[in-house]
C-alpha positions in Angstrom: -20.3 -35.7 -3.4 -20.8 -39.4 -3.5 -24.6 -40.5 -2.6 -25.5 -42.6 0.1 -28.6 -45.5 0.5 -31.4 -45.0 2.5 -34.5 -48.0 1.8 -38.0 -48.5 3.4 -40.8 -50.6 2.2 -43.7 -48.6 0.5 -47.0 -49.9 -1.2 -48.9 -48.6 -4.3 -52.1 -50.2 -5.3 -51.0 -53.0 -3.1 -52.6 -56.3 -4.2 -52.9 -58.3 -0.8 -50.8 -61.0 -0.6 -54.0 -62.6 1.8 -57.5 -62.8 1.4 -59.2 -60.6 4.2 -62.3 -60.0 5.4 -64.2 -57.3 3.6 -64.7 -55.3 6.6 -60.8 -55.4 7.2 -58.6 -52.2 7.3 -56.4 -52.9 4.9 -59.2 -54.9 2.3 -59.2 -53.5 -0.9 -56.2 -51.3 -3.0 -53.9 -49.0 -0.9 -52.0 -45.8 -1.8 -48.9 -44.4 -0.7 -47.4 -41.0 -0.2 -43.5 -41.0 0.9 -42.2 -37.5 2.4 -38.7 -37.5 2.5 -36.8 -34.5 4.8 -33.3 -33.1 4.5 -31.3 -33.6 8.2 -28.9 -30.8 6.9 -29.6 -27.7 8.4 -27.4 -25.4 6.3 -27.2 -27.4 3.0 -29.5 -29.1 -0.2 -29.5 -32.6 -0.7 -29.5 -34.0 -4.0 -31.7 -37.4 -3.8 -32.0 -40.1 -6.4 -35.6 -41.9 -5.3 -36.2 -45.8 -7.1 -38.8 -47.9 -6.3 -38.6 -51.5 -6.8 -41.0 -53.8 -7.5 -41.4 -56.7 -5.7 -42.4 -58.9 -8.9 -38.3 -58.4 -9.0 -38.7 -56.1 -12.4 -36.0 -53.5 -12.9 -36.7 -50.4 -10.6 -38.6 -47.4 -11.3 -36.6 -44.2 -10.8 -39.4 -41.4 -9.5 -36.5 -38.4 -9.3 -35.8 -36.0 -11.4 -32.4 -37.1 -13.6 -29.3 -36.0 -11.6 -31.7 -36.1 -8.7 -33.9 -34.0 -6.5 -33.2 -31.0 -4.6 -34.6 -30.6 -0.9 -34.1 -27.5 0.8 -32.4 -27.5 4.5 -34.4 -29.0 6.9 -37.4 -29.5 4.4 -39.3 -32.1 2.8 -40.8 -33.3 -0.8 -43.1 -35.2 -1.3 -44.3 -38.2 -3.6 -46.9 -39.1 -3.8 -47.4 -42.4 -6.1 -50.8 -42.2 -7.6 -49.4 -38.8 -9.1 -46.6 -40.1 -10.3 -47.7 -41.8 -14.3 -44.3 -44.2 -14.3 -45.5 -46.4 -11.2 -47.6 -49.0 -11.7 -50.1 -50.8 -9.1 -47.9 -53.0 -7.2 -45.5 -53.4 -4.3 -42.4 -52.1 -3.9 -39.3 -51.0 -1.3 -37.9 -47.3 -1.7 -34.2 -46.9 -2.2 -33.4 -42.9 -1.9 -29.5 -42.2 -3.1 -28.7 -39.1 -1.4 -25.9 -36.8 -0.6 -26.9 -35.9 2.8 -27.9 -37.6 5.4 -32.0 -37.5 4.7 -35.1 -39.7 6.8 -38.4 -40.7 5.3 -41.9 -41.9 5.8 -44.6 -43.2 3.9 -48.2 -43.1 5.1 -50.9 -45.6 2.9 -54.1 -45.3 2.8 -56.7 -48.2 2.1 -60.0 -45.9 1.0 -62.1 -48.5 0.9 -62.2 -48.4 4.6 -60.6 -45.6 6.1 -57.6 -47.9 6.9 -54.1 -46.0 7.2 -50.9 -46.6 8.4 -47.5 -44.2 8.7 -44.0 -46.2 8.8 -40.5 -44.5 8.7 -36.9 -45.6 7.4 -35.0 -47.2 10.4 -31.5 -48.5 10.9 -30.9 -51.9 8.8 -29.4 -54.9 10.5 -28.2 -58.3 10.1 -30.3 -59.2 12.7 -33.8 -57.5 13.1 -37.0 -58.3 15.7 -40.3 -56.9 15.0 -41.4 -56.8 19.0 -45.4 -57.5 18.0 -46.7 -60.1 15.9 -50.6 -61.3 16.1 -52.0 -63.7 14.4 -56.2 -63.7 14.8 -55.6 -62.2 18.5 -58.6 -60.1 19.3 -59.3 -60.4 15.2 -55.6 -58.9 14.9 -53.5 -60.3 12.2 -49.7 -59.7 11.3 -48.0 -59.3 8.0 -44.4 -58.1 7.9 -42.1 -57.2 4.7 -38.3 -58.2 4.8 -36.3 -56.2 2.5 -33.0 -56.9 0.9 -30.7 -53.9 1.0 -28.3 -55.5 -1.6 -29.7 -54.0 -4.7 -27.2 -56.3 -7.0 -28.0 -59.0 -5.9 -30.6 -61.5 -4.3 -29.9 -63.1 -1.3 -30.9 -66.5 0.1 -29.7 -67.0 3.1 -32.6 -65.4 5.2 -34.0 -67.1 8.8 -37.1 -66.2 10.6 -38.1 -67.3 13.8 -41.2 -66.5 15.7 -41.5 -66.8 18.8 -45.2 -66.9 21.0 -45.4 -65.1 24.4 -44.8 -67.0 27.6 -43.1 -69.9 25.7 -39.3 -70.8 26.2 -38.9 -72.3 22.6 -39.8 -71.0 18.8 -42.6 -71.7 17.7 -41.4 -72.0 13.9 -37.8 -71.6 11.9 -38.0 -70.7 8.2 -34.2 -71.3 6.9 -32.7 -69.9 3.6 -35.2 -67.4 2.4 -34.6 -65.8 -0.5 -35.2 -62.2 -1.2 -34.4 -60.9 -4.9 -32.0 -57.4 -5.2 -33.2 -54.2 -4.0 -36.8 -55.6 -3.2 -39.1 -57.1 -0.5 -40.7 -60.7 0.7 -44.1 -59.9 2.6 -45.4 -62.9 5.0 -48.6 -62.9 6.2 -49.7 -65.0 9.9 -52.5 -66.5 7.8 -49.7 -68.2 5.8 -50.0 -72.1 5.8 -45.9 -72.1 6.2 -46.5 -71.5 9.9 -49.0 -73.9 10.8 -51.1 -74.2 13.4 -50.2 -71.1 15.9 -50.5 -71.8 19.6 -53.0 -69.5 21.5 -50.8 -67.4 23.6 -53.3 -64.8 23.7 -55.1 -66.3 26.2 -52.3 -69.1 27.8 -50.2 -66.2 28.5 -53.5 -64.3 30.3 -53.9 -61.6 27.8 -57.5 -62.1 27.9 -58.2 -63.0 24.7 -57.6 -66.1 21.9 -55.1 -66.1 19.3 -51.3 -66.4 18.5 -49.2 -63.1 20.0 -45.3 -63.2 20.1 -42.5 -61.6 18.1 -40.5 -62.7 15.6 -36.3 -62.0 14.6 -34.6 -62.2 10.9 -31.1 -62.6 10.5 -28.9 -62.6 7.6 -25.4 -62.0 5.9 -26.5 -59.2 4.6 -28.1 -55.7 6.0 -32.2 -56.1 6.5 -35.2 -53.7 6.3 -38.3 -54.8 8.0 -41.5 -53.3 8.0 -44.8 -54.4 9.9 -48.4 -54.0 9.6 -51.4 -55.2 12.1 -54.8 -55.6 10.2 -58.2 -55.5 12.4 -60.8 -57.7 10.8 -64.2 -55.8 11.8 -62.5 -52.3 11.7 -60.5 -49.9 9.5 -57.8 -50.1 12.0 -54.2 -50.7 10.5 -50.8 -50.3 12.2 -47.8 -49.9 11.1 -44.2 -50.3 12.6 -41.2 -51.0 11.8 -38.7 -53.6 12.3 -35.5 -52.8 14.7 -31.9 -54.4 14.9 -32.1 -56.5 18.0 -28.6 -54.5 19.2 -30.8 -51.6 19.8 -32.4 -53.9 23.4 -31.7 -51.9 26.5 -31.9 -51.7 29.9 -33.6 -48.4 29.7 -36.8 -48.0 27.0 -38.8 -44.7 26.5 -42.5 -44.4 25.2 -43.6 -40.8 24.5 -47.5 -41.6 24.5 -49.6 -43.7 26.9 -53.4 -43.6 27.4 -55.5 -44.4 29.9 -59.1 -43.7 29.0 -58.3 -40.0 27.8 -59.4 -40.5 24.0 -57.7 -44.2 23.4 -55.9 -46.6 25.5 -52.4 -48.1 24.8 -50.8 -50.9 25.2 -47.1 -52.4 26.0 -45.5 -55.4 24.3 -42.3 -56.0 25.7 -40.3 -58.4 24.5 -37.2 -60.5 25.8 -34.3 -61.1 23.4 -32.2 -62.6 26.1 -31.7 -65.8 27.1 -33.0 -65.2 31.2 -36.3 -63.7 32.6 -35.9 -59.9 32.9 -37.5 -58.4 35.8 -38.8 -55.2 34.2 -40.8 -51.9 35.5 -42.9 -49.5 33.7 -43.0 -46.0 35.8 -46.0 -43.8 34.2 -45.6 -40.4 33.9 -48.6 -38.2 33.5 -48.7 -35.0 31.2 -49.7 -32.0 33.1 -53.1 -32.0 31.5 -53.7 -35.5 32.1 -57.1 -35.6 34.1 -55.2 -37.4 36.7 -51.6 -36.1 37.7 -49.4 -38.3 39.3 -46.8 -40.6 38.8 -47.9 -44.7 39.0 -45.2 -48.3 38.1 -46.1 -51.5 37.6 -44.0 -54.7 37.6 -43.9 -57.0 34.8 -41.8 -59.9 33.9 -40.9 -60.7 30.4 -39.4 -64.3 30.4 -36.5 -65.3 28.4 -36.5 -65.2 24.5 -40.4 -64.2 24.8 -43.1 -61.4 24.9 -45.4 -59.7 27.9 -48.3 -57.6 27.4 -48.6 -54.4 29.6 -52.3 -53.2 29.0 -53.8 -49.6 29.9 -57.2 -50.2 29.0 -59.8 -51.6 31.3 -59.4 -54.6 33.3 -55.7 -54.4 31.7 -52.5 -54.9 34.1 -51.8 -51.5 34.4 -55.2 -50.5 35.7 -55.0 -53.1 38.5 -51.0 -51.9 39.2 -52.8 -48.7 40.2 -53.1 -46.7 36.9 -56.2 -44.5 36.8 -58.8 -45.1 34.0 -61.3 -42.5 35.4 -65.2 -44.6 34.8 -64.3 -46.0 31.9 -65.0 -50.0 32.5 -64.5 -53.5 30.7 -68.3 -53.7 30.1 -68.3 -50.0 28.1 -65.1 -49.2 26.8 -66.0 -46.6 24.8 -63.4 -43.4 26.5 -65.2 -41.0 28.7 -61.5 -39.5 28.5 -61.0 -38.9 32.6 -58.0 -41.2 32.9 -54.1 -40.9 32.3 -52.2 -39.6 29.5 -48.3 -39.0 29.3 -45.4 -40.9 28.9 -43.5 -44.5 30.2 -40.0 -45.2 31.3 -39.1 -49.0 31.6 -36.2 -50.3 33.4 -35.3 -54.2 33.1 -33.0 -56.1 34.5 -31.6 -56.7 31.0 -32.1 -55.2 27.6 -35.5 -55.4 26.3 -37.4 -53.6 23.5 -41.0 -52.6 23.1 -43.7 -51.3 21.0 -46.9 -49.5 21.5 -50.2 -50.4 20.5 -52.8 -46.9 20.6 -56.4 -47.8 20.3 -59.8 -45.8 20.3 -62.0 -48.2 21.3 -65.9 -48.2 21.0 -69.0 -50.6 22.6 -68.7 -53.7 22.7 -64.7 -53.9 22.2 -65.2 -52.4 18.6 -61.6 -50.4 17.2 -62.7 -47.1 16.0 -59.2 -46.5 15.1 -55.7 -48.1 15.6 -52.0 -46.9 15.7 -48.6 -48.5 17.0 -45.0 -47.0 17.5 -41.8 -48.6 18.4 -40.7 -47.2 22.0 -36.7 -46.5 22.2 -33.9 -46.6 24.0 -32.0 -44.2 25.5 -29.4 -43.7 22.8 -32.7 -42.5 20.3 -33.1 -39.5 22.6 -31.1 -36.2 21.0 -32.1 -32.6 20.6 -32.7 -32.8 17.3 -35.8 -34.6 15.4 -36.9 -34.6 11.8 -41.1 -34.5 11.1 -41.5 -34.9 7.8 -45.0 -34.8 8.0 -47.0 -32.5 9.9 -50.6 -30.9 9.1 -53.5 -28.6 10.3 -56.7 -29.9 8.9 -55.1 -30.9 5.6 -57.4 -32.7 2.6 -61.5 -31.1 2.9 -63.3 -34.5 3.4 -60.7 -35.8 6.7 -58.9 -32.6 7.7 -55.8 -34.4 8.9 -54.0 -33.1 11.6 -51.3 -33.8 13.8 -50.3 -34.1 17.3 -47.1 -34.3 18.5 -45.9 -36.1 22.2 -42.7 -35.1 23.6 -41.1 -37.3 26.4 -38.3 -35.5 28.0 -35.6 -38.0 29.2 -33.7 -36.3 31.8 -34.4 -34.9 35.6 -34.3 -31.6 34.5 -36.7 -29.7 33.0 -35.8 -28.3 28.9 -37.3 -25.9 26.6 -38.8 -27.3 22.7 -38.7 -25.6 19.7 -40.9 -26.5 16.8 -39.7 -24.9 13.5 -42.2 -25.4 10.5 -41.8 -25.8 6.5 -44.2 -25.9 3.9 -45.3 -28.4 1.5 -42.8 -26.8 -1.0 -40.0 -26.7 1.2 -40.1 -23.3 2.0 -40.0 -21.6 5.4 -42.7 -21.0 7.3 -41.6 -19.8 10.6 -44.0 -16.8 11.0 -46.3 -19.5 12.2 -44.1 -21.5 14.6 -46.1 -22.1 17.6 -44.6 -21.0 20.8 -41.9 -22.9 22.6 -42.8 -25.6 25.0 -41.1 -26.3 29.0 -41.3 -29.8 29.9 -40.7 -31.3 34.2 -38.1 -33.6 34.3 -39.2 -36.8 33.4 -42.5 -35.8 32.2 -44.2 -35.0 28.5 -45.4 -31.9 26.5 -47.4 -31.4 23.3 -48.2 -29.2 20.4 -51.4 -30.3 18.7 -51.6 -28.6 15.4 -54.7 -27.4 14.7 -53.7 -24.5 16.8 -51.7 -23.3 14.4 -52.5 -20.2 13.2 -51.2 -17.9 9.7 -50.7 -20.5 7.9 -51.3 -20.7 3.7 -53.8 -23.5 2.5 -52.0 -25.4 0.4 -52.6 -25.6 -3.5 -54.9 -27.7 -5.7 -52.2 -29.8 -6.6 -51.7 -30.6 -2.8 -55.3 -31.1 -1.8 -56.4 -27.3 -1.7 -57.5 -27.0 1.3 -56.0 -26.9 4.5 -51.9 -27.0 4.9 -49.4 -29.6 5.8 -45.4 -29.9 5.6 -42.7 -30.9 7.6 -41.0 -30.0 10.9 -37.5 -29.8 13.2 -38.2 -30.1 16.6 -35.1 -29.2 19.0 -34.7 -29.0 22.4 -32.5 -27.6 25.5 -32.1 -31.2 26.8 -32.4 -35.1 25.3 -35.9 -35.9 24.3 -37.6 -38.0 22.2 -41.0 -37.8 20.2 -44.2 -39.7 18.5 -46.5 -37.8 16.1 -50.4 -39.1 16.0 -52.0 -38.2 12.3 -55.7 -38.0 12.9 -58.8 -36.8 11.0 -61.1 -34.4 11.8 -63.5 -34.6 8.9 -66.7 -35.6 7.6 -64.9 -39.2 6.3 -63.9 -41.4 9.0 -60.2 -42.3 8.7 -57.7 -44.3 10.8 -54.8 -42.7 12.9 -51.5 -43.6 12.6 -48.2 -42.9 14.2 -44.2 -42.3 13.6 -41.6 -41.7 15.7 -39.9 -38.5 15.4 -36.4 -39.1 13.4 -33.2 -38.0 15.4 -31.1 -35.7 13.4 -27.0 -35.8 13.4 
C-alpha cells in the first residue's frame, strides 16, 4: 500500500533563532516529544518518521526500517532526547504512512517551565496564522514556514502582516526561499520588519505593542506553525497556521474563561476585503459558576484583526459576561465567573484563535495556552487524542482536561475510549459517557480516572498517559488543556482534538 505525507514542524534542543530575555518561556534549550495516532479503527499503519534539519542537512529517519507499526486507534511515541541519531537542532517531521494517521508534538523549555503542544494541520498554498504579537503586553511572535516539497527548495514564498485596525499591510516579504523538506522560522524582533506600529493600544486593546496577523502564499503546499513567548513568565503558546479557505461564516471555540481558573481571549481576524459584522454568543458549561447564555458584538474590519477579551475590564465583561469579583486591579482568578464555550457568526468568513491565560497580581502570566477555534466543517463525531494523561511524570503530574463543544440544537451522548502508552487497549478504565444540551459544552478531566497502570521507567515511571478516540451521537468538536499538578511549576498548553475520517 503506497505511503502517504503527513509534516509538522518539531524542535530538539532548539537554539533560538532570537536573543530573549532570561526570564522568557522559551529562553534556554527546548525538547520535543511527537505522539503520532493511527485514524484507522480496524487496521495498523506502517509509518516511516524523518526529521529534517533546518541547517538543510539530509534528514534523519527516527523509524524503524520498513517503518513503524501503530495499532488501530493508538499512538507511539518519540520522543527526541531518547532517540541517539538526532542531534540538537531544528527540524520539520515528515511521517510516510499508509493510513491516514494525525500528530502532535509538545516541547518543553526546562529552564523555565515553558511548554507548548502543536498538531499537524491541513497544508495550503495560502496560509494565515490569525495572532501575531510583537512586544504586546511583553508578547512576542515567531512563526516556522515549512516547505512540503521534500525535493526540492522553493523560492517563491510571500508574507504579509497585517496590524489590527489598519486597512493596509504593514510589511511584504517577496520570494522567500525555504530549502526541501525543511522550515524558515521568523521572529517579530527581526530587523526585516522594521519599526511595528502600536496597534495594541491604537486599536484599544489596552496595551502597547504590535498585534495583527499575518498570510503566506506560495506555488507550492505550506506548513505553518506559531509560537507566542511571554518575556517575564514561562508562558509559551503554540498554534498552528491554517489555510485561509478554511474562513467561515460560522467559527466554534470549545473553551472560554471568565475568571474560573484563567481567562481567554478572542482574536478574530478578517481575510476579506469589507468590515464583517460579527457576534460571539457565550455558552456556559453547566458547572460554570454562572449559567446562562450572554453575545457581544464585535466588528472586525476588512483585511484586519479584533480582539475579544474575557478577562477584566475586557470587551466581553462590559457586553455583559460575568467575571464573578475578579477585577482589573487584582486579577489573580477567584474562579466565580463563566466557563464554556463560543459560537461566532459574521457577516462574512472569519477565522479566530484563542489565547487561555492564568493570570496572577499585578498582570503577571502564571501560565499561557492558545488554540485555533474552527469552523463548522471541523466538527465530526470522530476525534483523535494522541495525548492524554493522569498525573504523568512524579515532579509535574501532567494531566489533561478535555472541553467538548457540541455544535448542534440537540443534545448527543460522548464516548471516550482510552489506549495506553504502548498502544494497547485500555478500556477497563474508560470513564463514563458524557450528555451534552444543545449548543452547550461537557468535560472529562482526567485525573478521575481510575484502574489505570503507571506507566514504566522507560516512560517516566510514574503515573500513566496515552492516547484517546473521542466519538459522539452528534457533530462536536474538542480542545484538550495539558496541565501540571506537581511540585515543579510548568506551563499549560493546548491542541485541538483531530477529526478522524
Amino acid at each position: 500500500m503506497a505511503k502517504k505525507l503527513y509534516v509538522m514542524f518539531v524542535v530538539m534542543m532548539v537554539a533560538l533563532i532570537i536573543t530573549l530575555p532570561a526570564s522568557a518561556g522559551m529562553s534556554g534549550s527546548g525538547v520535543s516529544g511527537i505522539q503520532i495516532q493511527n485514524l484507522s479503527d480496524t487496521d495498523s499503519a506502517s509509518v516511516d518518521v524523518l526529521l529534517y534539519n533546518t541547517d538543510g542537512s539530509a534528514p534523519i529517519t527516527i523509524s524503524a526500517e520498513g517503518g513503524d507499526s501503530i495499532n488501530p486507534s493508538a499512538a507511539k511515541n518519540y520522543y527526541l532526547p531518547t532517540i541517539p541519531a538526532v542531534p540538537n537542532g531544528s527540524f520539520s517531521m515528515v511521517a510516510m504512512s499508509t493510513l491516514p494517521v494525525a500528530a502532535i508534538a509538545r516541547t518543553d523549555w526546562s529552564a523555565t517551565g515553558g511548554a507548548a503542544i502543536y498538531s499537524t494541520v491541513d497544508p495550503g498554498t495560502d496560509v494565515t496564522v490569525p495572532l501575531i504579537t510583537g512586544n504586546y503586553a511583553k508578547q512576542t511572535s515567531q512563526f516556522s514556514i515549512q516547505n512540503t516539497n521534500t525535493a526540492a527548495a522553493i523560492n517563491d514564498v510571500t508574507i504579509t502582516l497585517y496590524g489590527a485596525g489598519l486597512a493596509a499591510p504593514v510589511k511584504v516579504l517577496t520570494n522567500q526561499p525555504i530549502p526541501a523538506g525543511t522550515s524558515v522560522t521568523y521572529t517579530m524582533a527581526d530587523a526585516v520588519w522594521g519599526t511595528l506600529p502600536d496597534t495594541g493600544w491604537s486599536a484599544g486593546l489596552g496595551a502597547h505593542g504590535f498585534v495583527g496577523s499575518v498570510k503566506i502564499t506560495s506555488a507550492t503546499e505550506l506548513v505553518v506553525q506559531s509560537f507566542i513567548d511571554l518575556a517575564g513568565s514561562p508562558g509559551v503558546s503554540g498554534f498552528s497556521g491554517v489555510p485561509t479557505a478554511s474562513a467561515a461564516t460560522d467559527v466554534y471555540c470549545p473553551l472560554i474563561r471568565a475568571n474560573y481558573y484563567g481567562d481567554t481571549g478572542i482574536s478574530l481576524v478578517n481575510p476579506t476585503n469589507a468590515d464583517i459584522d460579527a457576534t460571539i454568543t457565550f455558552y456556559a458549561d453547566a458547572g460554570s459558576p454562572h449559567t446562562g447564555t450572554y453575545t457581544e458584538d464585535v466588528v472586525v474590519p476588512a483585511n484586519s484583526s479584533a480582539i475579544s477579551f474575557q478577562g477584566p475590564g475586557g470587551s466581553s465583561r462590559a457586553a455583559g459576561l460575568p467575571g464573578g469579583s475578579q477585577t482589573p486591579a487584582n486579577p489573580t482568578p477567584t474562579n466565580n465567573g463563566f466557563y464554556g464555550v463560543a459560537a461566532i457568526h459574521g457577516d462574512g468568513n472569519l477565522m479566530a484563535v484563542v489565547n487561555d491565560t492564568l493570570f496572577g497580581a499585578g498582570w503577571s502570566v502564571k501560565n499561557a495556552g492558545t488554540y485555533n477555534c474552527v469552523a463548522s466543517d471541523a466538527g465530526g463525531t470522530s476525534f483523535a487524542l494522541p495525548l492524554v494523561r493522569r498525573y504523568h511524570l512524579s515532579s509535574v503530574k501532567l494531566t489533561t482536561g478535555i472541553q467538548i463543544q457540541n455544535l448542534t440544537a440537540s443534545p448527543v451522548t460522548v464516548h471516550l475510549e482510552l489506549f495506553n502508552w504502548d498502544g494497547s487497549s485500555q478500556s477497563a478504565s474508560n470513564p463514563p459517557d458524557v450528555v451534552i444540551p444543545a449548543n452547550g459544552s461537557g468535560n472529562y478531566w482526567n485525573g478521575n480516572l481510575t484502574g489505570l497502570p503507571t506507566v514504566p521507567p522507560s516512560a517516566g515511571g510514574y503515573g500513566w498517559y496515552g492516547s484517546a478516540v473521542l466519538t459522539s451521537t452528534g457533530a462536536v468538536v474538542a480542545v484538550v488543556n495539558d496541565s501540571g499538578f506537581g511540585a515543579t511549576l510548568v506551563d499549560a498548553a493546548n491542541y485541538n482534538a483531530l477529526k478522524m475520517p
